[in-house]
C-alpha positions in Angstrom: 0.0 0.0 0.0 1.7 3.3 -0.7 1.3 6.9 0.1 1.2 10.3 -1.6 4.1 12.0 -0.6 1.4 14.0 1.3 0.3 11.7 3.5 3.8 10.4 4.2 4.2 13.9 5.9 1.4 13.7 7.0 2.3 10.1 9.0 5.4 11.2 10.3 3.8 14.0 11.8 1.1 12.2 13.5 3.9 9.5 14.8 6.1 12.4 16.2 3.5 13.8 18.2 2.3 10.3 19.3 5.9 9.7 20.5 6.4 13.1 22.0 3.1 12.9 24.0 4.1 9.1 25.2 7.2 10.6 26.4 5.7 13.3 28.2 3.8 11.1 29.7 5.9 9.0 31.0 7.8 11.8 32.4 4.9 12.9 34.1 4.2 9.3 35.6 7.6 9.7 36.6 7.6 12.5 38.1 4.5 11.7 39.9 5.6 8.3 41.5 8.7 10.3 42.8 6.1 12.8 44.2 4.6 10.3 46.0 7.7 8.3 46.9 9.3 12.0 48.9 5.8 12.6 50.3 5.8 8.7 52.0 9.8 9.4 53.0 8.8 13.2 54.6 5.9 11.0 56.2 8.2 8.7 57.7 10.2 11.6 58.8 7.6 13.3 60.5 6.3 10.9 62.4 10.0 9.6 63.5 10.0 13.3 64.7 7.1 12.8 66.5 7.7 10.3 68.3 10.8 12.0 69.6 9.0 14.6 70.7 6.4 12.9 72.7 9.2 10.5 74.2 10.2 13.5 75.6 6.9 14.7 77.1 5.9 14.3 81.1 2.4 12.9 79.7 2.4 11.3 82.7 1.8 15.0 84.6 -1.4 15.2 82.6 -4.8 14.4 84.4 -6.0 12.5 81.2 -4.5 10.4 79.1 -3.6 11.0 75.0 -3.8 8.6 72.3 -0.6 9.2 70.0 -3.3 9.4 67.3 -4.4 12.6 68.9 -1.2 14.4 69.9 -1.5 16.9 66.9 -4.5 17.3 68.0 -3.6 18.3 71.5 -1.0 20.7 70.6 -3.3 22.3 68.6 -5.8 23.1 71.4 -3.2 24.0 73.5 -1.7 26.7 71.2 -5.5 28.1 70.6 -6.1 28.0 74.7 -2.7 30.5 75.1 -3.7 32.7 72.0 -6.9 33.2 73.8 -5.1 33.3 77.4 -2.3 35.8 76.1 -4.9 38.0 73.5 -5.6 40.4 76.3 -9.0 41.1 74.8 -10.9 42.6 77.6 -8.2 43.5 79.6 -7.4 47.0 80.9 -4.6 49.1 80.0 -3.0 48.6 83.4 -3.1 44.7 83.1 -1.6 44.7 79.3 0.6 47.3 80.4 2.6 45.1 82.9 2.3 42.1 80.2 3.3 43.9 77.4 7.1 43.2 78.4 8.8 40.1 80.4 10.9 43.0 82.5 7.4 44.8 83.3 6.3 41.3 84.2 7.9 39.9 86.5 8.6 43.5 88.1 5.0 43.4 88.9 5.0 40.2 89.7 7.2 40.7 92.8 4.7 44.4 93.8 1.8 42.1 93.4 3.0 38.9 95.7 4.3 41.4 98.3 0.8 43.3 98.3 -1.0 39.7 99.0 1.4 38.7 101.5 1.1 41.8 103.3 5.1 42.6 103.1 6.9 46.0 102.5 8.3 45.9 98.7 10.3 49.2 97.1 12.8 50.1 94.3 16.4 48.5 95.5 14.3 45.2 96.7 12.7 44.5 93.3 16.2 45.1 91.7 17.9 43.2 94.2 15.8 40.2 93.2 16.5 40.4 89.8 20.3 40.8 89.2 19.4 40.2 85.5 18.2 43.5 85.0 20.0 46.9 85.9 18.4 49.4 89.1 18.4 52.1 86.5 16.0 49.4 84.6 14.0 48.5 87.5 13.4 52.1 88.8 12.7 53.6 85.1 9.5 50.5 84.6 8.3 51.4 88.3 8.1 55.1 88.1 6.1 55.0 84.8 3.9 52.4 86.5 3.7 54.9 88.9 2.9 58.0 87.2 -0.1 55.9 85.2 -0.7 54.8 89.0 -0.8 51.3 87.9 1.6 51.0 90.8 0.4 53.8 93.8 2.9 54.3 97.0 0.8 52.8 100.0 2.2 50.9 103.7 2.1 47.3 103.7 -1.5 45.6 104.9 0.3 43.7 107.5 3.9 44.9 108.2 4.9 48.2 109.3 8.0 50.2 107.7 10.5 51.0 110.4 12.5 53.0 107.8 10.5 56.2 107.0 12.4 57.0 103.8 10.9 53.6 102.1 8.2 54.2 99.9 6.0 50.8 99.5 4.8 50.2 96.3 1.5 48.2 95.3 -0.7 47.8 92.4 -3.7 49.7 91.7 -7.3 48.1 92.8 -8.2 48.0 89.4 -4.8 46.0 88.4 -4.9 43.4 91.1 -8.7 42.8 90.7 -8.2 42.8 86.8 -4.7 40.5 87.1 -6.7 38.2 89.4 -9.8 38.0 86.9 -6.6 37.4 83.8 -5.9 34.4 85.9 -9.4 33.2 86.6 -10.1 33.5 83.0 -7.0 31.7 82.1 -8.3 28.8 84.6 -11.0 28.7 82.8 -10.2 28.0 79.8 -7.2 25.3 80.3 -10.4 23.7 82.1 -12.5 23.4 79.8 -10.1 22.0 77.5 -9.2 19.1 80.6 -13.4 18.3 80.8 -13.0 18.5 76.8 -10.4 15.6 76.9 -12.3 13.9 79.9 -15.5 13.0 77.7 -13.4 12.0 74.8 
């Protein structure tokens, strides 16, 4: 049987673009199954890493247990419960205030501890307490606490001050009742997610 010179063109033609859509293809099938062959590897990877991580993990500290099945699952519950503990939404100025830095926070940490214990608390004892950060550091956080009066000058509820140059400082009523409803809040919340895992 033979061809016009025509449809010999034509033929080769048609059989070039056969063979260059065969070899695309399998270039493509190729490509694919190696897709799948780094996706199963990273898989393997990941949960190697996992269970490093949990190996790790004082589970045993927890008042519910976790099935390894729903660790991810966990951590992602716990990073929503501090996003909504840490958002401040709500909060006044005074409590976001001392939050708003780790130097701010554990200054007033220290004002607020000495106010509930009933204990004298000033400028050289906070500093004193923490050697990591300079007096002129410590001094400069509590006088602008004072001059929002966040912090106010006030004796001690239970001691008295037998120097009469000391000037005691607390935290506002409105910080240490907001601070303490922070915390109840915070309680709240980290609950909820225990009762959550309890029914489960």
């Amino acid at each position: 049987m033979s061809f016009s010179k025509q449809e010999n063109v034509k033929i080769k033609l048609i059989s070039s673009l056969l063979l260059f859509c065969v070899l695309n293809i399998s270039v493509l099938i190729k490509c694919e199954v190696e897709y799948i062959y780094f996706m199963t590897l990273l898989s393997k990877k990941d949960a190697s890493r996992e269970r490093r991580i949990i190996k790790n993990l004082k589970l045993d500290k927890l008042p519910f247990k976790i099935k390894p099945e729903n660790f991810c699952d966990f951590s992602i519950n716990v990073v929503k419960d501090h996003r909504a503990i840490f958002s401040l939404k709500g909060r006044l100025d005074c409590t976001s205030w001392c939050l708003s830095s780790m130097k701010k926070f554990k200054i007033f940490l220290l004002i607020f501890e000495a106010n509930e214990l009933g204990v004298e608390i000033y400028k050289e004892q906070i500093a004193s307490k923490l050697p990591d950060y300079s007096y002129k550091t410590v001094a400069s956080i509590i006088d602008e606490g004072l001059k929002k009066k966040y912090f106010i000058k006030l004796p001690p509820r239970l001691s008295k001050i037998k120097d009469l140059k000391i000037r005691n400082i607390r935290p506002s009523e409105e910080l240490t009742a907001d601070f303490i409803n922070w915390n109840i809040d915070a309680i709240s919340i980290l609950n909820s997610s225990v009762n959550n895992y309890y029914r489960q």
